[in-house]
C-alpha positions in Angstrom: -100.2 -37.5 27.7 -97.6 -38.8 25.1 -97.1 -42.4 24.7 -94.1 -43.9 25.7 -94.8 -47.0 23.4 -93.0 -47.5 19.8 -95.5 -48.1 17.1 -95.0 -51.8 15.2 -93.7 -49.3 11.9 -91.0 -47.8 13.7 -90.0 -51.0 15.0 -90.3 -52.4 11.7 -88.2 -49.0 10.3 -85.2 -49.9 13.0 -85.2 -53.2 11.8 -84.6 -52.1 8.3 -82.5 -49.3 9.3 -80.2 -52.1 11.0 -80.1 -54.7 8.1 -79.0 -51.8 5.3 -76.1 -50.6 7.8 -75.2 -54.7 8.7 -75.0 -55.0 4.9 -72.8 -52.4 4.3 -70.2 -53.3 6.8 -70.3 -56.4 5.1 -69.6 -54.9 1.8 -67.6 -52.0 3.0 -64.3 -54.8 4.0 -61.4 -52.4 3.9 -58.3 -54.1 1.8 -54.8 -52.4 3.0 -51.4 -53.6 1.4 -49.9 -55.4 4.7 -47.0 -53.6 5.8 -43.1 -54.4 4.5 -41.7 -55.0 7.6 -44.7 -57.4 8.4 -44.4 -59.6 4.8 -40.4 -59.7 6.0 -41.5 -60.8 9.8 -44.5 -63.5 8.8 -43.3 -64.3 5.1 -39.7 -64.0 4.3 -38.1 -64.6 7.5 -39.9 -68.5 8.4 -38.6 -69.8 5.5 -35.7 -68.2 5.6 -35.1 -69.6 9.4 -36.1 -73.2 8.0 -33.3 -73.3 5.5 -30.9 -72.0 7.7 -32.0 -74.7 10.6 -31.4 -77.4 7.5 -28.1 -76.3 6.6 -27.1 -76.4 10.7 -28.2 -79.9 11.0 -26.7 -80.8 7.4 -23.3 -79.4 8.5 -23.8 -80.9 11.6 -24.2 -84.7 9.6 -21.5 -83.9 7.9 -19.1 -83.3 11.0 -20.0 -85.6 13.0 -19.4 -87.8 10.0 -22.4 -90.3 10.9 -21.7 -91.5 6.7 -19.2 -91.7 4.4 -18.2 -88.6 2.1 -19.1 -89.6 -0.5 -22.7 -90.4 0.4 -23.1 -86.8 2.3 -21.0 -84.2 0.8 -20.8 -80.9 3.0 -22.9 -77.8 1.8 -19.5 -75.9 1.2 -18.9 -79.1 -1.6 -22.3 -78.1 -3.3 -21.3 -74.7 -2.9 -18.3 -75.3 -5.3 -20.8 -77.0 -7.7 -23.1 -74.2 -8.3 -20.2 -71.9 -7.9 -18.4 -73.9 -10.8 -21.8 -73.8 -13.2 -22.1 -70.4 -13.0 -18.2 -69.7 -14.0 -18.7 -72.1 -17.0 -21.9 -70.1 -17.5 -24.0 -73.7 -17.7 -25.5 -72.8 -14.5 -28.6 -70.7 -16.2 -28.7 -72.4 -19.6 -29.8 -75.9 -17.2 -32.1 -73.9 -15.7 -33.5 -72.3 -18.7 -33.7 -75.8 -20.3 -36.0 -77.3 -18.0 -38.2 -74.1 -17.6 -38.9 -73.4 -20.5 -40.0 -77.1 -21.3 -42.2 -77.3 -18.8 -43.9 -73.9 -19.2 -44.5 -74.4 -22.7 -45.8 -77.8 -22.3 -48.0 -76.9 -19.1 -49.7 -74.1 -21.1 -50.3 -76.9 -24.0 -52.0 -78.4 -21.4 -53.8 -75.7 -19.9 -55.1 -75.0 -23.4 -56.4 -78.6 -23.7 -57.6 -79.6 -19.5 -59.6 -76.5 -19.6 -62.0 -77.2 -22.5 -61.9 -80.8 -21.8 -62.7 -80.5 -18.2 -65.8 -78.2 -19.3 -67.0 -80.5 -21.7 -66.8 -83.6 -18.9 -68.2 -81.4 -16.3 -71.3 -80.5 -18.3 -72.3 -83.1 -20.7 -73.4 -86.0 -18.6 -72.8 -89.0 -21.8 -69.1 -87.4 -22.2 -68.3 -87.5 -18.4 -69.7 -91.3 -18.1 -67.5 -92.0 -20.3 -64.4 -90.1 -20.1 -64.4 -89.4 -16.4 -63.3 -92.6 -15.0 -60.4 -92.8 -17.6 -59.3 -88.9 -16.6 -59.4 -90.6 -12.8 -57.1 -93.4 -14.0 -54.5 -91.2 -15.6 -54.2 -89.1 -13.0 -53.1 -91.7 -10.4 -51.2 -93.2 -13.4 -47.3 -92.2 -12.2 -45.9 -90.2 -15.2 -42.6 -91.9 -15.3 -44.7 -94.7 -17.1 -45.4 -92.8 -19.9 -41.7 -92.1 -20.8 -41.0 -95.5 -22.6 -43.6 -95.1 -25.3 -43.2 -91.7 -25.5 -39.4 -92.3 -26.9 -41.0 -95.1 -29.3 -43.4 -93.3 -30.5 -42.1 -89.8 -31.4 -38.1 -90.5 -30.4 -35.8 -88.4 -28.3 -36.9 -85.1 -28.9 -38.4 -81.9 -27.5 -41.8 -83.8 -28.4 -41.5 -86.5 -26.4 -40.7 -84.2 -23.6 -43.9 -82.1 -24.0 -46.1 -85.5 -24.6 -45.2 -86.8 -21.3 -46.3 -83.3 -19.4 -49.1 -83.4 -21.5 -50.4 -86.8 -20.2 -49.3 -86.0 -16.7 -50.9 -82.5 -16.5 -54.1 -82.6 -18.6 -55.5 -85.2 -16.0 -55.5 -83.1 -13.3 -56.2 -79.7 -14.9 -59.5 -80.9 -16.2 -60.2 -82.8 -13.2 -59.9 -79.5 -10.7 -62.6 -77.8 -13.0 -64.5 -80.9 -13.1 -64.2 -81.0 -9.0 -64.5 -76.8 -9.2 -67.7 -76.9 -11.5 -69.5 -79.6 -9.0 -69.3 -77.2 -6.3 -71.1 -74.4 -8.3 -74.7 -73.6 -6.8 -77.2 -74.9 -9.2 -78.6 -71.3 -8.3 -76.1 -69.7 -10.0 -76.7 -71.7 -13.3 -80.5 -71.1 -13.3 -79.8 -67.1 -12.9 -77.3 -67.0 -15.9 -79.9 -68.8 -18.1 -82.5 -66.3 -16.8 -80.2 -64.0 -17.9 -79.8 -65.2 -21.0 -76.1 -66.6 -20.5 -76.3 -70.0 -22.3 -73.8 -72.0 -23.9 -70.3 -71.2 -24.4 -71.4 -67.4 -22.5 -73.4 -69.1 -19.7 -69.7 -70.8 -19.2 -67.7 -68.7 -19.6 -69.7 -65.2 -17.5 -71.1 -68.2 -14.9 -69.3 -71.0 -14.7 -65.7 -70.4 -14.9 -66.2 -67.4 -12.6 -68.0 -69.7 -10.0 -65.5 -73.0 -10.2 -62.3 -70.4 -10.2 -61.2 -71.7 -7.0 -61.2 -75.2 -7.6 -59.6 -74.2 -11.2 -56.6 -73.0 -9.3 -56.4 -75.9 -7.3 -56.4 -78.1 -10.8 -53.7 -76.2 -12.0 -51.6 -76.1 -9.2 -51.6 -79.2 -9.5 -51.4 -79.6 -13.4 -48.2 -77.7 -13.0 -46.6 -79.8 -10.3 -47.4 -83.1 -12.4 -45.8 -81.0 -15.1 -42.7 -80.9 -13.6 -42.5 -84.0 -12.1 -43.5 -85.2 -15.4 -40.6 -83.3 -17.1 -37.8 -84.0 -14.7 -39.2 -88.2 -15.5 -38.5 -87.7 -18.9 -35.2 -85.9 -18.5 -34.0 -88.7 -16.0 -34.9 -91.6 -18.4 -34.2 -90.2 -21.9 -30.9 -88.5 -22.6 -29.2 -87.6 -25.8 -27.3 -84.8 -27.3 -29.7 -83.6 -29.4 -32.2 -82.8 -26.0 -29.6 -80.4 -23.9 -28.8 -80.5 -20.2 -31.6 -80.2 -18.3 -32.0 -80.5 -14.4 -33.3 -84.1 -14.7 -29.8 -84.8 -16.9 -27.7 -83.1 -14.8 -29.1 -85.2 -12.0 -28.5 -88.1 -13.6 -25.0 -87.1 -14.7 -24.3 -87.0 -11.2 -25.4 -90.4 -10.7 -23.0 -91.8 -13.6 -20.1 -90.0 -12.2 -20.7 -90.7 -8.5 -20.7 -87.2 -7.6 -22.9 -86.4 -4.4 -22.7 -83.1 -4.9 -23.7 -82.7 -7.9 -26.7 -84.7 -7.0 -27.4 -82.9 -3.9 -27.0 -79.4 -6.4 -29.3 -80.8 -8.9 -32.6 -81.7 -6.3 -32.0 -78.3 -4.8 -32.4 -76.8 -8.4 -35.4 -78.7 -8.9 -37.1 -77.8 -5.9 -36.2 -73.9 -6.0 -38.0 -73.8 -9.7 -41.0 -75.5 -7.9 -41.3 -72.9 -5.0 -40.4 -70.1 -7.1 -43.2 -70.6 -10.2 -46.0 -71.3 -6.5 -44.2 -67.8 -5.4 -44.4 -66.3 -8.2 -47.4 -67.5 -10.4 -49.6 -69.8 -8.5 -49.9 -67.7 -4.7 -50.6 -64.6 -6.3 -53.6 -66.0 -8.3 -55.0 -67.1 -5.2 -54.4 -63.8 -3.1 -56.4 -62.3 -6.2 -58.9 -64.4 -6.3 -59.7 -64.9 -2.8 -59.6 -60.7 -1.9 -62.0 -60.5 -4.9 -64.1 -62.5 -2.6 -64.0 -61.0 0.2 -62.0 -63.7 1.9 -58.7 -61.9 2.0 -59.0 -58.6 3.4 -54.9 -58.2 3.7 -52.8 -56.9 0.9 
């Protein structure tokens, strides 16, 4: 008569059988592009709904005239400011101004955080002594670095990118510092196996393995870059520098004109969600579906 009973092999043989297919589920994730009308419905329509709800309540203000004018102008009043930029043809050549600055001068600083943050992050006499002054910047507010910036190189385009370039560097090689702490010591001992030492052991290893905190670093480098930028606008102003979005804010100011003041902080914050839009949240998308984290287009 046949035994009923499994042997221990095939047992053991199921078990196998089970761990291969549990593996390649897990490595079988299936990425599809999310749907158009779904990025409208979850992506574009919130924020769209947000800035509609603010302009409501800011007509609203405006009508139940809980200030003076002059202090709250209506939307339709900004309206007439951008409206009159854009017939002088000004409107672009401010924006263009600040952008390019601060593009320019973040990837200066991307070129020096990221080999400075390496160098902190792995050579243990260089971050005892440069980490806690990398710290100290980068609570240090940026404005403060306007004053002997104009001293030191005068009102220029240099001054400009020397001010991003203390506000940003900071925090760019701090993220990779931050990012390169989180790395698995495991990881490190495989690429030397491996023979990736040196400038390959960080480049095939470690900047692979710290991206995400990287990105964070750089999100961040960027935003101090800005803020940074629009400081330095604000404070220094000649002819010789154009009109930027920090001068045209502060040309508001002068000529007590709300609007323009009101069209100027709008302009700043549309370049800062537009550049995360655009630059920064498709990084991340990248990076994070490459890891199996993101598993929607």
């Amino acid at each position: 008569m046949a035994s009923t009973e499994t042997s221990p092999k095939a047992h053991k043989a199921d078990d196998l059988a089970g761990l291969e297919a549990g593996l390649d589920a897990l490595d079988s994730v299936q990425v599809r592009r999310t749907p158009v009308r779904e990025v409208l419905l979850k992506k574009v329509l919130p924020p769209v709904v947000a800035a509609l709800l603010v302009l409501v309540v800011w007509q609203l203000l405006v009508t139940l005239e809980v200030t003076d004018a002059y202090k709250l102008p209506a939307p339709s009043a900004v309206w007439d400011s951008l409206t009159t930029m854009w017939l002088e043809g000004t409107l672009l050549e401010v924006l263009w101004t600040s952008v390019s600055r601060a593009l320019f001068g973040f990837l200066l600083a991307l070129a020096i955080g990221t080999p400075l943050g390496l160098l902190v992050s792995r050579v243990k006499f260089v971050r005892a002594a440069i980490g806690p002054i990398l710290a100290g910047l980068q609570s240090l507010p940026s404005v403060a670095w306007v004053a002997p910036a104009v001293l030191w190189l005068g009102l220029n385009d240099s001054m400009m990118y020397a001010v991003i370039l203390l506000g940003a560097v900071p925090s760019i090689a701090n993220g990779l510092v931050a990012g390169v702490d989180q790395v698995p010591p495991l990881y490190l001992r495989a690429g030397q196996t491996l023979g990736a030492t040196g400038l390959k052991g960080a480049w095939f290893i470690v900047m692979p393995a710290a991206l995400p905190g990287y990105l964070a670093g750089l999100k961040q480098g960027w935003a101090f870059s800005w803020r940074s930028l629009m400081a330095a606008e604000i404070i220094a102003s000649s002819p010789d520098l154009g009109l930027g979005l920090g001068q045209l804010l502060e040309n508001g100011r002068n000529n007590i004109d709300m609007a323009g003041i009101f069209l100027a902080i709008i302009l700043i914050l549309f370049v800062g969600i537009a550049i995360d839009l655009l630059i920064f949240s498709p990084l991340e998308r990248t990076v994070l579906r490459r890891r199996g984290l993101l598993t929607k287009g």
